[in-house]
NUDORO-161553 format. One record per residue (C-alpha): residue number from 1; x, y, z. Coordinates in steps of 0.05 Angstrom, whole numbers. Layout:
BEGIN
REC  nr   east  north     up
REC NUM      X      Y      Z
...
//
This chain:
BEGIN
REC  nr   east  north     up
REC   1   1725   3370   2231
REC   2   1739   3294   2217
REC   3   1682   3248   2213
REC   4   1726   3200   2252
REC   5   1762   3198   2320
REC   6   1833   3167   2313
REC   7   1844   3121   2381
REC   8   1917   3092   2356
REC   9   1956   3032   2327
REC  10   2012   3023   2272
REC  11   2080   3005   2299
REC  12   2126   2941   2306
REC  13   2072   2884   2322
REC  14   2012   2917   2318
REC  15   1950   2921   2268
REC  16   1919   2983   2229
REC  17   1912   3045   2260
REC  18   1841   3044   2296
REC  19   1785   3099   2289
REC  20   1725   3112   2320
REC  21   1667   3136   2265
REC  22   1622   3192   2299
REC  23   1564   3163   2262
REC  24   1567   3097   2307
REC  25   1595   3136   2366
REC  26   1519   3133   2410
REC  27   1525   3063   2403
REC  28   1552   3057   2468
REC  29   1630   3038   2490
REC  30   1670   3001   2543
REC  31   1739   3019   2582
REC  32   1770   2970   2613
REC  33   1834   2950   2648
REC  34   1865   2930   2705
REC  35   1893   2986   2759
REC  36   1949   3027   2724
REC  37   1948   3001   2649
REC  38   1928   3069   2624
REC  39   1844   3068   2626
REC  40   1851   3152   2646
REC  41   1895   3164   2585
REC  42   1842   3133   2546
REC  43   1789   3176   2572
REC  44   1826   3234   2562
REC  45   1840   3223   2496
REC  46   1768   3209   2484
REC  47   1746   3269   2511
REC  48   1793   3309   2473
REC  49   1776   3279   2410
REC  50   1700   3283   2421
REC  51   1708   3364   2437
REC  52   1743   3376   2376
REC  53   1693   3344   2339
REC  54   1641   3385   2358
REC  55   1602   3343   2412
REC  56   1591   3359   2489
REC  57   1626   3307   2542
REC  58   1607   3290   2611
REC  59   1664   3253   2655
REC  60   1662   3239   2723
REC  61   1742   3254   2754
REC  62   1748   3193   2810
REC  63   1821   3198   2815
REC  64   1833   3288   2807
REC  65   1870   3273   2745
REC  66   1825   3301   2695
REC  67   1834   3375   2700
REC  68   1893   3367   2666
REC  69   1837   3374   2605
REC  70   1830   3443   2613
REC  71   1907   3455   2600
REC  72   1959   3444   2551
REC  73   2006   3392   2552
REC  74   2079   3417   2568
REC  75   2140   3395   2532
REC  76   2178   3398   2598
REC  77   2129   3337   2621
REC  78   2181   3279   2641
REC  79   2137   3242   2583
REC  80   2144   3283   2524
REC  81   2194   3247   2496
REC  82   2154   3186   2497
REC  83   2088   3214   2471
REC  84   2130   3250   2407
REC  85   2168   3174   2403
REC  86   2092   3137   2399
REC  87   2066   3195   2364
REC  88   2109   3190   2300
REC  89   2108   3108   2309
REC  90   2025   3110   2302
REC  91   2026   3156   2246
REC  92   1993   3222   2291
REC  93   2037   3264   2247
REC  94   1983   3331   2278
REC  95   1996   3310   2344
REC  96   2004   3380   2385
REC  97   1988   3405   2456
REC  98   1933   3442   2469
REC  99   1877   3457   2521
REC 100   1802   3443   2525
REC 101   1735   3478   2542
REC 102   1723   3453   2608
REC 103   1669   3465   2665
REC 104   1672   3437   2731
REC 105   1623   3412   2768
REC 106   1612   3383   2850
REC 107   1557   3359   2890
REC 108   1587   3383   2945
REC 109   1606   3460   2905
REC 110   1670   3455   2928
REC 111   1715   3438   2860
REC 112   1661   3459   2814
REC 113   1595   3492   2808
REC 114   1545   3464   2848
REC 115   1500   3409   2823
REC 116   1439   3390   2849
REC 117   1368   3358   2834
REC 118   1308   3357   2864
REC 119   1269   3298   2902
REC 120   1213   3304   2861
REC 121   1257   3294   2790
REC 122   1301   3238   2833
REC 123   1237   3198   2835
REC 124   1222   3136   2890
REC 125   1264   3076   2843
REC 126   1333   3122   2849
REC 127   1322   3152   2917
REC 128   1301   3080   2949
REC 129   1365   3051   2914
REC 130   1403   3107   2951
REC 131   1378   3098   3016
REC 132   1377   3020   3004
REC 133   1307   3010   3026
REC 134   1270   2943   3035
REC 135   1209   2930   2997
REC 136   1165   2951   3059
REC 137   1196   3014   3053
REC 138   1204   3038   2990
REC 139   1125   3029   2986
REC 140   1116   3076   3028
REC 141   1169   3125   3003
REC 142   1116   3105   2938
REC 143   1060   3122   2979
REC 144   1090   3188   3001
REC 145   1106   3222   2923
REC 146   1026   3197   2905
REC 147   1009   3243   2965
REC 148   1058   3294   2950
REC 149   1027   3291   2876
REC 150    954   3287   2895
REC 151    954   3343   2940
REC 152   1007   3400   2904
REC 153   1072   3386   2948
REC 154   1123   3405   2919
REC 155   1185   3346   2942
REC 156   1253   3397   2928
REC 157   1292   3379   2982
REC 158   1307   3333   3040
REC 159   1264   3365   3093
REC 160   1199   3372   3045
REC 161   1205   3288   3048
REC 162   1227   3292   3116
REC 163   1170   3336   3141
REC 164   1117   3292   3094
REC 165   1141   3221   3119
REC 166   1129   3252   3200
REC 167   1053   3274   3171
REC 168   1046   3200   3143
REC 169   1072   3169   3215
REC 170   1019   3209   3241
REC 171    966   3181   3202
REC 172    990   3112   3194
REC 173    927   3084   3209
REC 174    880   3123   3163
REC 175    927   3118   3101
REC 176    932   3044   3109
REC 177    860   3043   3096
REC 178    874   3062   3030
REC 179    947   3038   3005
REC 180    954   2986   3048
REC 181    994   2971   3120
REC 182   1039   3033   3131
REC 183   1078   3009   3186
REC 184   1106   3077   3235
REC 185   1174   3029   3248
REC 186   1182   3031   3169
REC 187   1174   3106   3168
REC 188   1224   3119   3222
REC 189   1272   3063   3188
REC 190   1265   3112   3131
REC 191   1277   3177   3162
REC 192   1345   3144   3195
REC 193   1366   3132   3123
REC 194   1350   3197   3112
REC 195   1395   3221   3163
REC 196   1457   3173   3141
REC 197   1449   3211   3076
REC 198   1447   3281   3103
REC 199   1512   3260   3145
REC 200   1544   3233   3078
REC 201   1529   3305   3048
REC 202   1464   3279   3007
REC 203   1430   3333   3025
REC 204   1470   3380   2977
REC 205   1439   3339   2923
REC 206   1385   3358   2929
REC 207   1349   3432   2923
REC 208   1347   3493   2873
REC 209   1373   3512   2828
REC 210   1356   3447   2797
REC 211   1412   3429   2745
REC 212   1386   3447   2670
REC 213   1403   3398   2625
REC 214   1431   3453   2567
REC 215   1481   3472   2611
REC 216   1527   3400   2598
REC 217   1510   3402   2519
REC 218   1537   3468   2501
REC 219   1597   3486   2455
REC 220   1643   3546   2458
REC 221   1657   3605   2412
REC 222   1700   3556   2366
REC 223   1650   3509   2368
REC 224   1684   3455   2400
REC 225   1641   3420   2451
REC 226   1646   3431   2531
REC 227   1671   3378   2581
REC 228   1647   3384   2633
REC 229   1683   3348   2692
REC 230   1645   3329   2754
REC 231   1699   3322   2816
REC 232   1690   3255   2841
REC 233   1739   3248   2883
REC 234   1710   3264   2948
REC 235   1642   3238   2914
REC 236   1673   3168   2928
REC 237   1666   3161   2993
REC 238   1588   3157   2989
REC 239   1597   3108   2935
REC 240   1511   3094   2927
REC 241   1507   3182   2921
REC 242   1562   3172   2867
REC 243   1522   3130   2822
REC 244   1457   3138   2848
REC 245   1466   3216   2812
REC 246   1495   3183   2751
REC 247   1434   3136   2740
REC 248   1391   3207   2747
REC 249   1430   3233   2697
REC 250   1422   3180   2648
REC 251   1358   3175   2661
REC 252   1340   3254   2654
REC 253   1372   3251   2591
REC 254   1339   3196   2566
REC 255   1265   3233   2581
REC 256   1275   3304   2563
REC 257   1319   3291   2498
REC 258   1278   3287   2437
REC 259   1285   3222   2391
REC 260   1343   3238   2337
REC 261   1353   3167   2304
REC 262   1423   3165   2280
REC 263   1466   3230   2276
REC 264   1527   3244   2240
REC 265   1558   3252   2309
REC 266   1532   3245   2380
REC 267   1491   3305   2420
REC 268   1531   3281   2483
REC 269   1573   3232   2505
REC 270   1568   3209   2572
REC 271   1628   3172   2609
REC 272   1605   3133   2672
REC 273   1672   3113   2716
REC 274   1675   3056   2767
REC 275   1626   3034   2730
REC 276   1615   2966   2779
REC 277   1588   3017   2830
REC 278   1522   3019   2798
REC 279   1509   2947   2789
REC 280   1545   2926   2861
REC 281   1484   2887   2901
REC 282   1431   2923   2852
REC 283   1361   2903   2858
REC 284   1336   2871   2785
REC 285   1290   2933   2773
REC 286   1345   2989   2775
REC 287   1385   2939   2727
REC 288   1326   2932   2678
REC 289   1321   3002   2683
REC 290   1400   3014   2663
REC 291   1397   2967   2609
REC 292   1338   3000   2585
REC 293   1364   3067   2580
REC 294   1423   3032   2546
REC 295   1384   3008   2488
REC 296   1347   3066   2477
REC 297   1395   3125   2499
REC 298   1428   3118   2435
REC 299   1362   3139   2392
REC 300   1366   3214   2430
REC 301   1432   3215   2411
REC 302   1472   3208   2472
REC 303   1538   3154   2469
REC 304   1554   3129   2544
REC 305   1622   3098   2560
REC 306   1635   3044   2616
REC 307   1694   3046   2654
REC 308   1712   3001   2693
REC 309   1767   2948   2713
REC 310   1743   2886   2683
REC 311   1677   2873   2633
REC 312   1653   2821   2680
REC 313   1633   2886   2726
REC 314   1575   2908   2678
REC 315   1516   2862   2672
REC 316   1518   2818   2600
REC 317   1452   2839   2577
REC 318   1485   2911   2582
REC 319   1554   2904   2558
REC 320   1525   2865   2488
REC 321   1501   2942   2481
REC 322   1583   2964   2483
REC 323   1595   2962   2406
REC 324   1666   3011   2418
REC 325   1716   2975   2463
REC 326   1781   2990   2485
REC 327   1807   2930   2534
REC 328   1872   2947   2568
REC 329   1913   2887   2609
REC 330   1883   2842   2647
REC 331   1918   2812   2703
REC 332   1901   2734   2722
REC 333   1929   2709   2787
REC 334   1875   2659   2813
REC 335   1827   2611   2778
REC 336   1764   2665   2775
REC 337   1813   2726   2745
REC 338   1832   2669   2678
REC 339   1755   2647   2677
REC 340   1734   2726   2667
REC 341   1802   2743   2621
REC 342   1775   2687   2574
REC 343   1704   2712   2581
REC 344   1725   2781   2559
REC 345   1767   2745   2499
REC 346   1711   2711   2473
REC 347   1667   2780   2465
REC 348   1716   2803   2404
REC 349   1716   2783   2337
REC 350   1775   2743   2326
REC 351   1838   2765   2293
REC 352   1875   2716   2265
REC 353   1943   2742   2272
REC 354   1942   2737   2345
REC 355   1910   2698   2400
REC 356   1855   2747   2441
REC 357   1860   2721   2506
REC 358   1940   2727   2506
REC 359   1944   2792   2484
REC 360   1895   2819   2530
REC 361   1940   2789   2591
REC 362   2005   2820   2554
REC 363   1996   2893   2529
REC 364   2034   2939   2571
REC 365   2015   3009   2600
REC 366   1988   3055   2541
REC 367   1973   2993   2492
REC 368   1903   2956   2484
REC 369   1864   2903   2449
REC 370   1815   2954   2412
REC 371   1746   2938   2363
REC 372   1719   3000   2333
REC 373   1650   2985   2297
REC 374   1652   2987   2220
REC 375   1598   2998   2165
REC 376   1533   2988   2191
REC 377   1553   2983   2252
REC 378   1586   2909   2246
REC 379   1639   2908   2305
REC 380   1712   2904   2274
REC 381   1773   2858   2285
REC 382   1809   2856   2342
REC 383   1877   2891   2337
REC 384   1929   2904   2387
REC 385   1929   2979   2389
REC 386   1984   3038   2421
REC 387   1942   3086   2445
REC 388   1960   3158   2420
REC 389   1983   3200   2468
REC 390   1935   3258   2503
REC 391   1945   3340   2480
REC 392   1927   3357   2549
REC 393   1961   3363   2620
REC 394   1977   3293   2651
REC 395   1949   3293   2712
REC 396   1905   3358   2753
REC 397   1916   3432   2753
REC 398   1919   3471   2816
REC 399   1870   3501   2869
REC 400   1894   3572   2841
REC 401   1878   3555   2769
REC 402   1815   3517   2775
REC 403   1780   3578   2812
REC 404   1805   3620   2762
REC 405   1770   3577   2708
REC 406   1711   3568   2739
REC 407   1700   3652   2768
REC 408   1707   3659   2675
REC 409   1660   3607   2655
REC 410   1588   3613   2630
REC 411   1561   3579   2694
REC 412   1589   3627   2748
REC 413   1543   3654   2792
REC 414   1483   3606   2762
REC 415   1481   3553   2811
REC 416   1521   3573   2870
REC 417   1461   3601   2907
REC 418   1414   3555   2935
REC 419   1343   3573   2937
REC 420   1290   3562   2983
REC 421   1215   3572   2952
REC 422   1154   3547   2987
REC 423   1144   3469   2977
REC 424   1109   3412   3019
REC 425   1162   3434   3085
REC 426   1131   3503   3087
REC 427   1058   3497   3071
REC 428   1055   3428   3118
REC 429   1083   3469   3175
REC 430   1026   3530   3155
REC 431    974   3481   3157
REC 432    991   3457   3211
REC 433    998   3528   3255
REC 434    924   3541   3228
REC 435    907   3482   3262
REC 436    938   3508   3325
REC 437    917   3566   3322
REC 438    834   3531   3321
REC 439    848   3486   3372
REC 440    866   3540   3410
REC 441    814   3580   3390
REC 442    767   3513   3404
REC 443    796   3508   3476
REC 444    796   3579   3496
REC 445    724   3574   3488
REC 446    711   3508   3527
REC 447    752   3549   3583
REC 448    705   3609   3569
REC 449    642   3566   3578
REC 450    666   3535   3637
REC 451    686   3596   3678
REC 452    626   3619   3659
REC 453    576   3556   3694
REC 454    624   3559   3754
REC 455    603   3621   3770
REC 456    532   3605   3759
REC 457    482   3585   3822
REC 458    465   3523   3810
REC 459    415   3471   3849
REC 460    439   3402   3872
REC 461    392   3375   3817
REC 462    421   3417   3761
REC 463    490   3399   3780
REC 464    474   3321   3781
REC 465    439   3329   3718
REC 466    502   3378   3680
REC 467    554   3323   3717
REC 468    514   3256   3685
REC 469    507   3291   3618
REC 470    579   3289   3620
REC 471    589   3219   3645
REC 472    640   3184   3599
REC 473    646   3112   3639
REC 474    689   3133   3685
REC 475    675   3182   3726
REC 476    661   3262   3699
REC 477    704   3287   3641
REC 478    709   3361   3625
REC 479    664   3385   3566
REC 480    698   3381   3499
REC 481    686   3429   3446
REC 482    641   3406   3389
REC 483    680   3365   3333
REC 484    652   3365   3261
REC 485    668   3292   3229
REC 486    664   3310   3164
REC 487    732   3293   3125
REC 488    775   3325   3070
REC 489    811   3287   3021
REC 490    869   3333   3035
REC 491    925   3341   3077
REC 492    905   3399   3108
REC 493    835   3377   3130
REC 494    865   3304   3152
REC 495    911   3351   3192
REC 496    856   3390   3218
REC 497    827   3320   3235
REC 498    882   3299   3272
REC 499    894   3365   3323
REC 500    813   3364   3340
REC 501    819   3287   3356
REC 502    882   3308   3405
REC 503    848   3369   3433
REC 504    811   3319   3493
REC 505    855   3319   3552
REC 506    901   3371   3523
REC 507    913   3452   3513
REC 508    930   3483   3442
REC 509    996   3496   3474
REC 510   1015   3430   3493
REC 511    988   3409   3411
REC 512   1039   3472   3391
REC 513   1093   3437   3432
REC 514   1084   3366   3423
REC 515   1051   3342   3358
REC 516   1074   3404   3315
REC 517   1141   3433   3355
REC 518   1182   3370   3344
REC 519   1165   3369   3267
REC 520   1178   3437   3257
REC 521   1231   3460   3314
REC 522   1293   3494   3298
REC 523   1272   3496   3222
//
């Protein structure tokens, strides 16, 4: 296998071919382009090159054109002629079709296996960014995991945080006492986001089988590596889901990886499409977080790619960490689109047989303005590249095809049953029911006790001493059972709590029916 990836060049106006070295492949690398100039193709051809070399690809399919990986290219394609023309003008003199190791992937398990996380692993940064909570909120969404945590609740899926954040309502007003004002209008605020997401089809997200890692780094029998394609299509229409799962990913990998320093090629190579989505009206501390993971990604190994349409999408701090680039045309119609195609010119190193800025605004469809980094990782010259032409299908395979691919691979059958094990939902709603059932218990025997003095002679005196021993400042109350104040840390004794302090006035059932029946009704 080569040590280097070949991305294109050679031909009438154009520089030296352009490669990019495995070695300085985890150092990160940007896409860009306006609409139609060819940013797919580039992909593609990425991908390909990066399974042939041995190394595992993620890619995220937006448009339903990158299938096509998992199948041959066809010399009946309306193109062919035009990829065999550029072919022999660049110099790919082993350019053949061919077809790729491929595994699908969905959120939704529709196009792919089924992919999903669990709350818990999502953690309160991501999962606030998703729901777009306010500060107010996501403290208490903070406030909720250090209770799941403390007491051993497990958070797998949406009702475990549904059914905790009704429990924390409950007991705004002892909790504040200890981490600060948890306002009951915040809690409900965050339960309605909770209920935008499960209407966007969130709630496939998350659950079990948790998605293992291993299972996007593997290779196949000819040791080329896996790409695996995550159908994003539908995916874009919850936009925040989209790259709120991303971000996770990234950030899994960058915790569970071990520290490799610099490999002869990457472990992984992660492709992040429409990339602006992640940064669009992002709070400061999921951007420090990104550009984080960007700096230090690259010491576990893992290479991630930026796609998007122009650089000025991706914060600067971050895109100084995009030492491969491949900048397809730029289109400048108003003032701001010539400010941010001179921006982006002034990020290469200048070539002095052309001027950046122009050439950027002039390659055509399937050409780019291309810097590969060098030795020790210096960033090279900027050359006007033609992009060599994919092995793969052009654009997706069909229904029939896909399901056949997916019913062979290693994954079938893995993840397409979603499990259900106790967490916080289930043992909530038990400790709860024992509650219940005391209070009941509690109230039968007030009834008991007071059946039993009714039917008891009594003299005036005794009655007008039994009816002021019961005085309560307003006329008689019935007898309430004895409460014992002393509290648990726990859930399930501030639970416990809770039902006693309700039992005055009321009947276990009407606790059953009330307090605990709309939590836990219909689940």
């Amino acid at each position: 296998m080569s040590s280097d990836i070949f991305i294109g060049g050679g031909g009438p106006a154009h520089g030296t071919p352009q490669y990019l070295a495995l070695k300085y492949a985890n150092r990160h690398g940007l896409i860009a382009g306006a609409t139609g100039t060819g940013k797919t193709v580039t992909l593609q051809i990425l991908a390909e090159s990066f399974s042939n070399a041995g190394v595992p690809v993620f890619l995220s399919d937006v448009k339903g054109d990158l299938s096509g990986l998992a199948m041959a290219g066809d010399p009946a394609h309306k193109l062919h002629d035009a990829f065999t023309t550029r072919a022999e003008k660049i110099g790919f003199s082993d350019y053949i079709y061919d077809a790729f190791p491929v595994a699908f992937w969905d959120l939704f398990g529709r196009q792919g296996h089924p992919v999903r996380t669990t709350v818990s692993e999502m953690g309160p940064l991501l999962l606030s960014q998703l729901l777009e909570l306010s500060e107010a909120q996501e403290g208490i969404l903070n406030i909720a995991f250090r209770l799941a945590d403390e007491d051993g609740l497990p958070l797998l899926d949406l009702k475990d945080l549904q059914a905790l954040l009704v429990w924390i309502g409950e007991n705004a007003r002892d909790l504040s006492l200890r981490y600060g004002n948890v306002s009951p209008a915040s809690v409900g605020a965050i339960q309605r986001r909770l209920l935008v997401l499960e209407n966007q089809g969130g709630a496939r997200l998350f659950g079990e089988p948790a998605l293992a890692l291993a299972d996007l780094m593997r290779c196949d029998a000819d040791g080329r590596g896996m790409i695996n394609i995550l159908a994003s299509d539908q995916l874009m229409g919850a936009p925040k889901i989209y790259a709120t799962f991303l971000l996770w990913l990234l950030s899994e990998l960058f915790e569970e990886l071990p520290e490799v320093g610099d490999p002869d090629k990457p472990k992984l190579v992660f492709f992040f499409d429409e990339a602006h989505l992640l940064f669009d009206d992002a709070p400061k501390a999921l951007v420090d977080k990104v550009e984080q993971v960007a700096r230090l990604i690259r010491s576990k190994g893992v290479g991630v790619y930026f796609i998007t349409q122009n650089p000025a999408d991706i914060p600067e701090d971050i895109l100084g960490q995009m030492g491969n680039r491949v900048q397809h045309a730029l289109r400048a119609f108003t003032a701001k689109d010539r400010k941010e195609l001179r921006m982006a010119a002034q990020t290469y190193r200048e070539n002095p047989a052309f001027d950046t800025e122009e050439a950027i605004r002039e390659v055509g469809v399937g050409e780019a303005v291309t810097s590969m980094l060098q030795k020790k990782g210096v960033p090279g010259i900027v050359e006007r590249t033609l992009i060599r032409p994919p092995s793969s299908q052009l654009g997706p395979i069909s229904d029939a095809t896909r399901k056949a691919l997916m019913a062979r691979s290693d994954m079938a059958g893995k993840y397409d049953t979603a499990l259900d094990r106790e967490s916080a939902y289930e043992i909530l709603r038990e400790r709860a029911a024992e509650a219940a059932k005391a209070a009941e218990t509690a109230e039968a025997a007030v009834a008991a006790e007071e059946a039993a003095e009714s039917g008891q002679a009594q003299s005036p005196s005794l009655r007008e001493f039994k009816k002021a021993r019961r005085y309560a400042g307003k006329g008689s109350a019935p007898r309430t059972a004895p409460q014992h104040r002393t509290r648990e840390e726990s859930l399930g004794g501030a639970i416990s709590e809770v039902i006693i302090k309700e039992l005055k006035g009321t009947t276990g059932r009407r606790i059953v029916r009330g307090i605990l029946g709309g939590l836990f009704k219909g689940r």
